[in-house]
C-alpha positions in Angstrom: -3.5 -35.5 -33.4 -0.4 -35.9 -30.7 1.8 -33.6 -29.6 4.8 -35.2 -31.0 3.1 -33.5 -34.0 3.3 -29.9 -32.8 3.4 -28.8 -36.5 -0.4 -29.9 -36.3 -1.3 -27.9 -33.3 0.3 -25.0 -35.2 -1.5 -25.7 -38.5 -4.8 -25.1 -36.1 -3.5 -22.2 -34.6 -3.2 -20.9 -37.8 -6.5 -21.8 -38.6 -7.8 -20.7 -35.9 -5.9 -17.7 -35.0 -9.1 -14.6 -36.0 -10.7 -16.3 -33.6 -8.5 -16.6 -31.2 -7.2 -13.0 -31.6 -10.9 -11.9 -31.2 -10.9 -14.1 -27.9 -8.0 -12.8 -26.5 -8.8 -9.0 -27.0 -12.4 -9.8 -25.4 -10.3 -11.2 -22.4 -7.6 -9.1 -22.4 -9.3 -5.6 -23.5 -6.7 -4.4 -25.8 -5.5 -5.8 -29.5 -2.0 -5.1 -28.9 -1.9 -7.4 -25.7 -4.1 -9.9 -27.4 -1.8 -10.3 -30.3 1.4 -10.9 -27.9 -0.4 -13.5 -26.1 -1.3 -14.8 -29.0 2.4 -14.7 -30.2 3.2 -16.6 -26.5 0.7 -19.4 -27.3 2.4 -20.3 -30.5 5.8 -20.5 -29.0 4.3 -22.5 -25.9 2.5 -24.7 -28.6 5.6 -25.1 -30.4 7.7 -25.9 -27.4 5.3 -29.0 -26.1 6.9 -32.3 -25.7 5.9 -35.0 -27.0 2.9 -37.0 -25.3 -0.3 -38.4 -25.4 -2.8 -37.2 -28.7 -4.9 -33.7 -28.2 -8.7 -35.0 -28.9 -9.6 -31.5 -29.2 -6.8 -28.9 -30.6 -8.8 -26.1 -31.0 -10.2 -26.7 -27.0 -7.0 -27.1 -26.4 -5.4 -23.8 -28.2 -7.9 -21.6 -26.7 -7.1 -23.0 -23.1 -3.3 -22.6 -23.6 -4.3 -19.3 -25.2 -6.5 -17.9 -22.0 -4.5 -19.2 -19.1 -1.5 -16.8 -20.6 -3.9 -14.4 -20.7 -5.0 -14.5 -17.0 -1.2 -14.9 -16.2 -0.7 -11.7 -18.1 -3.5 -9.9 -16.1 -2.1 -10.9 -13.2 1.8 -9.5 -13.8 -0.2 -6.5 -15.2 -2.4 -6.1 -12.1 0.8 -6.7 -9.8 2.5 -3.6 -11.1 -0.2 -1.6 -10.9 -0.5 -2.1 -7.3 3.0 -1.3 -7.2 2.9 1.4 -9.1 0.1 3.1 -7.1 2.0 2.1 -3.7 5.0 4.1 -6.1 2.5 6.7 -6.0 1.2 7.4 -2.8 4.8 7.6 -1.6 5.4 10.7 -4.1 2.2 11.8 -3.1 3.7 12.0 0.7 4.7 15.4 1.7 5.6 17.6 5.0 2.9 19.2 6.0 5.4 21.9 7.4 6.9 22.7 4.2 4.7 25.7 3.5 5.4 28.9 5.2 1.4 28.9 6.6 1.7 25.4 8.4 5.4 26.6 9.7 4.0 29.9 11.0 0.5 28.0 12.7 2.6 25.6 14.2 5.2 27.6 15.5 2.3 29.8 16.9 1.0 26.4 18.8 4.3 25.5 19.9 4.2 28.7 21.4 1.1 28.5 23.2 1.5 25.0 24.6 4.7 26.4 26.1 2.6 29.2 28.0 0.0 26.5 29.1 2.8 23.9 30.4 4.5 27.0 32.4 1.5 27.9 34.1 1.3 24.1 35.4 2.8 23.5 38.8 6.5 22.1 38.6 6.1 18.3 39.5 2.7 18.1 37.2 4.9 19.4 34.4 7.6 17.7 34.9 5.9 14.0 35.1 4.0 15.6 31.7 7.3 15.9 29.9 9.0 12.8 31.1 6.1 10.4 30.1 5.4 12.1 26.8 9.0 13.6 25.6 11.4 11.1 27.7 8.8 7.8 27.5 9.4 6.9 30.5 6.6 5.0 32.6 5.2 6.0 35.7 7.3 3.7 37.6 9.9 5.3 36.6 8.6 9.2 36.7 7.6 8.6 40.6 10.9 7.4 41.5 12.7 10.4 40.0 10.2 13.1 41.9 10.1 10.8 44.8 5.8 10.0 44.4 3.6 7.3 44.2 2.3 5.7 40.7 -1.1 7.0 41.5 0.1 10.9 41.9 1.8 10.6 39.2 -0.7 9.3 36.3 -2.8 12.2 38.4 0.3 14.5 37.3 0.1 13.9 33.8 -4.3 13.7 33.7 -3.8 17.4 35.5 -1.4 18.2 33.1 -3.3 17.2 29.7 -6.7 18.4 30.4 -5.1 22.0 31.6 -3.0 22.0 27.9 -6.2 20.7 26.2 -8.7 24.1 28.2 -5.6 26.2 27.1 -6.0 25.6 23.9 -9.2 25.3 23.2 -9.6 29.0 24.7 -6.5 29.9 22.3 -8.4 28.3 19.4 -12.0 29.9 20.2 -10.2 33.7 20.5 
């Protein structure tokens, strides 16, 4: 058999096609799928050029038959993953959208602000340019005129007094 004589590989298909329906679903998990891969193996069978003679057709039907089907998989298992990416991002939300989270973060904004002005000016100050402004220490002890070392001892003043603050705001 060649496969200048497609009309022979699609006399086996026909032939064989229960079985290869049967095969498919098995794959493919679903009849419905099965049959329009089945439907794609006949047109790729009847689109071969000619060339050298199948030994085997039916071998070769069910090989065309389940490589289409892993392709299929494959675009299937694509979207999916899409799809569930799709998801998650609906799924996203602001946390500050309900009047609750609004009203307990307001009520630590508030706080903080208490525990930052009981901090002395220039520990404050190199608190809120490094985490506010960004700027790097460098930078910080040029504008209040200390060293690089006073002011990373600045902001390590700064966070652990914030942190006791509201920790003794959390346990009340």
């Amino acid at each position: 058999m060649s496969r200048g004589g497609s009309s022979d590989l699609l006399a086996s298909f026909q032939e064989h096609y229960a079985d290869l329906l049967r095969f498919l679903a098995r794959r493919l998990g679903d009849v419905e799928h099965a049959a329009d891969v089945a439907q794609d193996t006949y047109l790729r069978l009847a689109a071969l050029p000619a060339g050298e003679p199948i030994k085997e057709p039916r071998a070769f039907l069910f090989r065309v038959a389940g490589n289409l089907a892993i392709d299929r998989l494959r675009v299937e298992n694509r979207l999916a993953a899409l799809h569930a990416e799709e998801g998650a991002a609906m799924d996203l939300h602001d946390p500050t959208s309900c009047p609750q989270s609004s009203l307990l973060a307001g009520e630590a904004l508030t706080q903080l602000d208490k525990a930052l002005g009981q901090l002395p000016d220039k520990a404050r100050l190199a608190l809120l340019l490094n985490r506010i402004e960004g700027l790097t220490h460098a930078q910080i002890a040029e504008r209040l005129g200390v060293s690089e070392s006073m002011v990373g001892k600045y902001i390590v003043q700064a966070m652990r007094h914030c942190r006791a603050w509201m920790r003794r705001v959390d346990t009340a």
